[in-house]
C-alpha positions in Angstrom: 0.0 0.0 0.0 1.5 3.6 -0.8 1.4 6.4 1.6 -1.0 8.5 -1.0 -3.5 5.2 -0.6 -2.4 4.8 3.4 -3.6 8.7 4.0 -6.7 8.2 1.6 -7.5 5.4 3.9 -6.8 7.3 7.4 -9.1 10.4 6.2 -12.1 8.0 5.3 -12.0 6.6 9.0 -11.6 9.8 9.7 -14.7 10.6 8.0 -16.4 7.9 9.3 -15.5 9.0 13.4 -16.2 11.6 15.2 -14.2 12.7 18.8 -16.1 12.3 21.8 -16.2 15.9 22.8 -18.6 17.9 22.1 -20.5 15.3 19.8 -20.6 12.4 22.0 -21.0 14.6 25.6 -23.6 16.9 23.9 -26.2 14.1 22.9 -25.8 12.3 26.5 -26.2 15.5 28.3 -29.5 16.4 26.2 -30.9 12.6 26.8 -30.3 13.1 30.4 -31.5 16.5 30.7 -35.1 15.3 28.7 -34.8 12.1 31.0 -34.7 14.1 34.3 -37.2 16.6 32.8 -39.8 13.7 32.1 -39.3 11.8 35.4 -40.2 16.0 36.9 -42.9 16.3 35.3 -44.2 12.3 35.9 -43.3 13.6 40.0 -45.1 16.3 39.5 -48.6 14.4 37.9 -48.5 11.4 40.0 -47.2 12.7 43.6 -47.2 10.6 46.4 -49.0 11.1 49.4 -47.7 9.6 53.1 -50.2 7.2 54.3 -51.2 7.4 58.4 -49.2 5.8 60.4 -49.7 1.6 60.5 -52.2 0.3 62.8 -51.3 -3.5 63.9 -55.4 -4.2 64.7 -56.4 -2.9 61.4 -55.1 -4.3 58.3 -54.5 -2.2 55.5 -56.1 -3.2 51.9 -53.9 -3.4 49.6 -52.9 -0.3 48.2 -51.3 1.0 44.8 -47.3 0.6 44.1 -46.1 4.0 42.6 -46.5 4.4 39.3 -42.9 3.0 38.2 -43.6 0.0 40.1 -47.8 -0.7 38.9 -46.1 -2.7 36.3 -44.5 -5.0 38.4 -47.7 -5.1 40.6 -49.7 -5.7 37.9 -47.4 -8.8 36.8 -47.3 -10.2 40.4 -51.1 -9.7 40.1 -51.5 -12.1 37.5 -48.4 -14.4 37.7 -46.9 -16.6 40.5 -44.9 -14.9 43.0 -41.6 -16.6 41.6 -41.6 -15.6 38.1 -42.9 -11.9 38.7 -40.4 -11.6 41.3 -37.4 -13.1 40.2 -37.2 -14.8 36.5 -38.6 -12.3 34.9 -36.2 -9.2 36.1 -33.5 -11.6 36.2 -34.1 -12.1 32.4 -34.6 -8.6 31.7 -31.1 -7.9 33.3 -29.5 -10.7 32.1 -30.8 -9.6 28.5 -29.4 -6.1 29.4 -26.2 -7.6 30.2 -25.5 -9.4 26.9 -26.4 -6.6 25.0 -22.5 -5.2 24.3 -21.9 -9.1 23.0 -25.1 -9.2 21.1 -24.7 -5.7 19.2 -21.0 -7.1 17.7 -22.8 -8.3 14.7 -26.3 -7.7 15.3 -28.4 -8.8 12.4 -31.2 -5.9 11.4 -35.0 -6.1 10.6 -33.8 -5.6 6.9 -32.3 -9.2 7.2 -35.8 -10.2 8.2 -36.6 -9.9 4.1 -35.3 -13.7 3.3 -37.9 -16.6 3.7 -36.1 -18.6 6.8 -35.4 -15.7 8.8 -38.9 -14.0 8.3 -40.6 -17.4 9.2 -38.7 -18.0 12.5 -39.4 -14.6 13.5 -42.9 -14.8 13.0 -43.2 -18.1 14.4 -41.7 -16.6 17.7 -44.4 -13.3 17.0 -47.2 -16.1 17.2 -45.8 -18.1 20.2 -45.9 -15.1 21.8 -49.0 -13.5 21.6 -50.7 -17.0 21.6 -49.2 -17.6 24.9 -50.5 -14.4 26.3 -54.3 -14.9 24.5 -54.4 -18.7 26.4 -54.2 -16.5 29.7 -57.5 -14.6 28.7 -57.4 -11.6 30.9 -57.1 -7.7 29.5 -53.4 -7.0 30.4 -52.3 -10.5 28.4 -54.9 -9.6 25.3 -53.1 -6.2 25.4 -49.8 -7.7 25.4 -50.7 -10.3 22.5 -52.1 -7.3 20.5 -48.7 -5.3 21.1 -47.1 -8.0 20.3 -48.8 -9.0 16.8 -48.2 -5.0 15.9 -44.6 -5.0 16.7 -44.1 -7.9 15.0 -46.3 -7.4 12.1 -44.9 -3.7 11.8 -41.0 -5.5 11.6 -42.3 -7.8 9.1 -43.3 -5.1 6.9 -40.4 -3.2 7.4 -38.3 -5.7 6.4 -39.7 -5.8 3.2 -38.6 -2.2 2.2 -34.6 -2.7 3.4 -34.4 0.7 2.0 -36.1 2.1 5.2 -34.5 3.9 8.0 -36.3 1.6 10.4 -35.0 -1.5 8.6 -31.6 -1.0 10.0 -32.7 -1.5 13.6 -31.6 -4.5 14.9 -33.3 -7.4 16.6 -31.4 -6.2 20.3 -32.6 -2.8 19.6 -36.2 -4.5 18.6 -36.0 -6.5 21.7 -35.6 -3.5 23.9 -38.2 -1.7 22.0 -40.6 -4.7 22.9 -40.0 -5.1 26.7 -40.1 -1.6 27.0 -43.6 -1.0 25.3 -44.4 -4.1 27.4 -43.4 -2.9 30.5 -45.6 0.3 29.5 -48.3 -1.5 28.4 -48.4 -3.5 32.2 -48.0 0.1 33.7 -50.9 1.7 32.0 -52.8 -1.3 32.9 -52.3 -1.0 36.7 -52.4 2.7 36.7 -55.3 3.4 34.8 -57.9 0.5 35.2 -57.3 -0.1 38.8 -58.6 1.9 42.0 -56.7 2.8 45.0 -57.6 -1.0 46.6 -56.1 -2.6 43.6 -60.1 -3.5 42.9 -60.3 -3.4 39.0 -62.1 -0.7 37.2 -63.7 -2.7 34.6 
């Protein structure tokens, strides 16, 4: 290799990087600063009120986690103690975990366009949401629904691999599911059940 093809080379990394400061620093300060903003202004709608002090010969009914925990509520709700409590976060985190080794060569939606690939991942789509439906109650129709629409809306990106979307990859689609999940369980718990935990439907 010659030097005039060695420095072509070094400008097109180049190119291709940029330094960490201010491009880096700048983007994680403004996805803090709308981070910390948002959890303000969620303090600020949903406060939290002290309770009177406990009373040992009068049981209290069982009351409302706050909001970032009527998810996990609503889970334990629904599903033995065990698997709310422990399998499930432990696979979240464990997911979260393997994400750097996952993301070395991630395969994207747009890979989703061949017949083998598109038929294993819908076959794991309709697993899903056909284990939540055989639960029959509203949070695991919701999550079945959310499910067939993420799934469905991947399916169809993957048929235009032109599209912006169709270069997210299955980790980043897997974090956009549990997180739509986990907000899907939230709204059910905050919205749809009283101060008691009685339902509202």
């Amino acid at each position: 290799m010659t030097n005039s093809e060695e420095s072509s080379r070094r400008s097109a990394e180049e190119r291709r990087t940029a330094a960490v400061w201010p491009h880096l620093i700048v983007r994680e300060a403004a996805v803090g600063l709308l981070l910390l903003a948002l959890l303000v202004l969620a303090a600020v709608a949903f406060p939290l009120e002290l309770l009177p002090p406990a009373d040992p010969t009068l049981p209290a009914e069982p009351a409302k986690a706050p909001w970032f925990f009527v998810g996990l509520q609503e889970m334990l709700y629904h599903l033995p103690p065990a698997s709310t409590a422990a399998f499930i976060p432990l696979a979240v985190v464990i997911f979260f975990l393997a994400l750097p080794w996952m993301s070395r060569r991630p395969a994207t939606l747009a890979a989703l366009s061949r017949p083998l690939p598109a038929l294993l991942f819908s076959a794991v789509g309709l697993a899903l949401a056909a284990s939540f439906v055989f639960l029959a109650v509203i949070p695991f129709v919701s999550q079945a629904v959310l499910t067939v629409l993420l799934f469905g809306w991947a399916l169809l990106v993957a048929r235009r691999p032109a599209s912006r979307a169709a270069g997210l990859s299955l980790p980043e689609f897997a974090v956009l599911w549990c997180l739509l999940s986990y907000v899907m369980w939230t709204v059910s718990g905050l919205f749809f059940r009283a101060d008691d935990w009685s339902s509202l439907l």
